[in-house]
Structure formats: structure tokens, C-alpha cells
N, C-alpha and C positions, 0 to 999 in steps of 0.2 A: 869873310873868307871861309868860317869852318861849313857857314848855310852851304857852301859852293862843292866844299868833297863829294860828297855823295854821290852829287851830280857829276862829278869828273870818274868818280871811280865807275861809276853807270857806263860813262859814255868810252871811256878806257876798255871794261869789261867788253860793250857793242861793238867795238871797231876791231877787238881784237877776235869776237867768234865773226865778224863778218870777213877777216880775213882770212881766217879756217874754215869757213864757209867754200871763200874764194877759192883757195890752196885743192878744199878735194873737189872742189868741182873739176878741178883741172886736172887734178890725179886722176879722177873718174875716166875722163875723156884719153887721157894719155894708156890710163892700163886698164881698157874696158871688156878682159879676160877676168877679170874680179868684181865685176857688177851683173849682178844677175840680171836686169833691167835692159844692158847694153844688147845689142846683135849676135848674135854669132857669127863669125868669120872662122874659114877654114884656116885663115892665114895666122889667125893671131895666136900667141903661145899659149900651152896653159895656165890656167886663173884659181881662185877657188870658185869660180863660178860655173869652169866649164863643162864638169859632168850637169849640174844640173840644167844646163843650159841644152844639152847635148839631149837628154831625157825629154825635156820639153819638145825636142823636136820629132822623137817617136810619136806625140799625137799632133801634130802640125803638118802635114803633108807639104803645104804650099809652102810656108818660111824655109822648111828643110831641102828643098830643091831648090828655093831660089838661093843657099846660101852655096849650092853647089856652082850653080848660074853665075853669081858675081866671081865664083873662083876660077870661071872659063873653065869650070871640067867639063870634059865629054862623058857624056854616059847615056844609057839608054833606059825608061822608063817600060817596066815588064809590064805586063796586064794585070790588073784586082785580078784575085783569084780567093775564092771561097766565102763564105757567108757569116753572120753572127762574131762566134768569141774565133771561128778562124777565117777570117779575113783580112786580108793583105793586100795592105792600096799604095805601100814606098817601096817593092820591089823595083832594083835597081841594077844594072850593072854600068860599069864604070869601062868608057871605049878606048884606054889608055892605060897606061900603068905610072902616071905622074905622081898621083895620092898612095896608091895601094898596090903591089906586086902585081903583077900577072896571077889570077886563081884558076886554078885547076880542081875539081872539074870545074871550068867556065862558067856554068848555067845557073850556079847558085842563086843568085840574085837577091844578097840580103838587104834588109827595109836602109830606108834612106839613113837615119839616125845610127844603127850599125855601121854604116858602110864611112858618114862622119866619123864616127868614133874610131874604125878603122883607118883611115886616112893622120889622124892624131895620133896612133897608137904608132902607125910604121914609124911617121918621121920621129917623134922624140921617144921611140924606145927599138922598135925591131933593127930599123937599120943602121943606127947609132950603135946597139951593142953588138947587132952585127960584126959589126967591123973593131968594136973592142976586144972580143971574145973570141972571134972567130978570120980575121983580117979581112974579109971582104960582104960584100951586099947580097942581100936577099932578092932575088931575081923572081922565085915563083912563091907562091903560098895555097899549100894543096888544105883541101876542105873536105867534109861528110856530111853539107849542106846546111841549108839555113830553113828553109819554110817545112814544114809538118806538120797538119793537124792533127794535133796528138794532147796528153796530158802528159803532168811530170811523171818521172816513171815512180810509181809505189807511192802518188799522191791524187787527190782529186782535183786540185789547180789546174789549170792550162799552164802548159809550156808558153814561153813566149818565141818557140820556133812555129806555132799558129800563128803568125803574123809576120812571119818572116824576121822579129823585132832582135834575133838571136843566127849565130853562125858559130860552126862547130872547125876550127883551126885544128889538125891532124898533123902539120909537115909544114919546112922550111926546106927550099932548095936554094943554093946558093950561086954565084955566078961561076964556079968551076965546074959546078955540076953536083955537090955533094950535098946530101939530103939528112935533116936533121928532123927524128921522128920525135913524135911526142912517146910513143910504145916503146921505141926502143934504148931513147938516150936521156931520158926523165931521171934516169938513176946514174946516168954515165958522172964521173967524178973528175973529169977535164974539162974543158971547155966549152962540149956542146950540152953537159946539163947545164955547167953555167950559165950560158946562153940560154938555155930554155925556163931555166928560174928567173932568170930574169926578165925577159919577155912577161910571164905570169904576171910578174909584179909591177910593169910598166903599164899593166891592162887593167890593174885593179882601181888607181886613180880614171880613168875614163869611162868605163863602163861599170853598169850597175849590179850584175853578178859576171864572175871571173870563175871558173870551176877548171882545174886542173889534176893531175892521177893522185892527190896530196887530198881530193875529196872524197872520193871514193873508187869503187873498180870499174865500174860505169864507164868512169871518165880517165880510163889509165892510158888510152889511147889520143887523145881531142883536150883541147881547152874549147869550154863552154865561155861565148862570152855573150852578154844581151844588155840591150837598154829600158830592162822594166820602171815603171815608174812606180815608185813605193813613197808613202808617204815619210815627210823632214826629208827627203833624196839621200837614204842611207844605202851601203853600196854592204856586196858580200863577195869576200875574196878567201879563197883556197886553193 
């Protein structure tokens, strides 16, 4: 019998990682918002996976619109526009306001992967605290544009608004009609800086730089938000 332990504690130890084995296989498939490996769906909550996941589709053009596709979003698909480090092949605009407000000006048309990331940002953060902070829904969401080919300002880098991969948030309008600026209420001590801090902060897990008037005077007016891809997928929030 003692020749036999070994073998049973072997076969005890086997059975038991093939059943943890089994277990995350299943968790995998159940919560594949936390496997980098799984799809991206617009549907599913966030993961730890989903910025990165989100980043990888700034350089995927085709996975990033079909994951709009399986969402039955309407949107329309802008023209490539410009050459080399500024060119932009995921501009988008979105033909409904189901994912994202109504944007003002219209025409913005940021990259596909922004425009994801902004669809996750409204539902578990703008219009959620919306109506925390503020009791009601964000109906428009005014802008200062996304595409530019330009550099960082007092840097030799390219911006990632040469690619449209970035969009510059200015304004919330609300369904009474009341407009909550990033200029004017970033300092307010009621409810709409709350609101607007908080916003900031629901943008920094999704996108990969977050820049609000807390970065500098640049940005006292716009949160800067973009999906650059940096290497480990580390993110930068101010």
C-alpha cells in the first residue's frame, strides 16, 4: 500500500488542477471582459482587459467596425484623409445617439476605437453620474474636434489627433437645456465640478491618455482623451 501513495497523491494533485483547469475555462467564457484573448463586444461590461483590448483596436480597422456591426450601430464610415504619421483610416460618425450623445459640432468624426471607448465611457460613467450629480441625462456632448495633423504642442511627438485616434470633450448639455462647461464649471464647488470630476475619472480607466484643466492651461477648457498605444498598455490620467 505505501508503493501506492504516491501514485494516489499524483493522481489527486491531476484531478484536482484539471478541475481548475475546467472552472477557468468557464469563468473565461462567462467574464470574457478580462481576457485579453476574448473579442471585444460593445455590450459587455468593463474587464481588466478592456482598455487594452480597446487600444488594440486603434490599429485594427476591420475587428473595430465589425465590433460596431455585431452591435447593430448605425454609423457612417468618413474617408482616409492624409498620408504617413497623419493619416486617418477609422474616422467615424455614429448615425444615432444609442452609444454616444448627439455631438456638436457633428462633423468631428473620431477614429473607430475613440468613438468604442466613448460609447463605454457614456454608459458606465457620463450618464450614470449624470443623473447622480446632476438628476438628469446628457443629451448633447459639444467638442473642439478630433483629427489634426499637428505635433504635441512644445513636443516633437505627433499628437494622436493626426489620426483622428484622440477627441477633445469641451461641454455637457443636459436634457433641460443646461450646459455644463469644462472653462467654466471645473472649479464650480456644487454639483457640476462634481460632475465633471467625475467624468475625468470614469475616462481614465478606458482610454489611454485622459488630460483635463488639472494638466495644465492648454487644457483648462477640453478634456483631451485618446487611445495611443504605449507599450505594457499603461494609461495617463490628469
Amino acid at each position: 500500500m505505501k508503493s501506492l501513495r504516491p501514485y494516489l497523491l499524483w493522481f489527486a494533485a491531476a484531478l484536482l488542477l484539471s478541475f481548475a483547469a475546467v472552472y477557468a475555462m468557464l469563468w473565461v467564457r462567462d467574464h470574457p471582459q478580462h481576457w485579453p484573448g476574448a473579442r471585444f463586444e460593445l455590450a459587455q461590461p468593463q474587464g481588466w482587459a478592456t482598455h487594452r483590448k480597446l487600444a488594440a483596436l486603434a490599429g485594427d480597422d476591420a475587428a473595430c467596425f465589425a465590433a460596431f456591426d455585431r452591435a447593430d450601430a448605425g454609423y457612417l464610415r468618413r474617408p482616409v484623409v492624409g498620408e504617413g504619421t497623419c493619416r486617418a483610416s477609422q474616422r467615424m460618425l455614429l448615425t444615432g445617439n444609442k452609444f454616444v450623445p448627439t455631438m456638436a459640432p457633428a462633423g468631428a468624426a473620431p477614429g473607430c476605437a475613440v468613438t468604442a471607448a466613448m460609447a463605454l465611457w457614456t454608459r458606465d460613467a457620463v450618464q450614470p453620474l449624470a443623473e447622480r450629480h446632476l438628476g438628469q441625462k446628457v443629451v448633447l456632448v459639444e467638442n473642439l474636434g478630433s483629427y489634426n495633423c499637428r505635433k504635441i504642442a512644445g513636443e516633437q511627438a505627433q499628437s494622436q489627433h493626426s489620426t483622428a485616434n484622440a477627441i477633445d470633450i469641451s461641454a455637457f448639455v443636459l436634457a433641460d437645456g443646461s450646459r455644463i462647461s469644462v472653462r467654466n464649471d471645473w472649479n464650480d464647488i456644487g454639483a457640476r465640478g462634481a460632475f465633471l470630476h467625475a467624468v475625468r475619472d470614469g475616462a481614465c480607466g478606458l482610454f489611454s491618455t485622459t488630460l483635463s484643466p488639472d494638466y495644465n492651461a492648454a487644457h483648462a477648457d477640453h478634456f483631451h482623451l485618446d487611445m495611443a498605444v504605449r507599450t505594457a498598455g499603461w494609461t495617463v490620467c490628469h
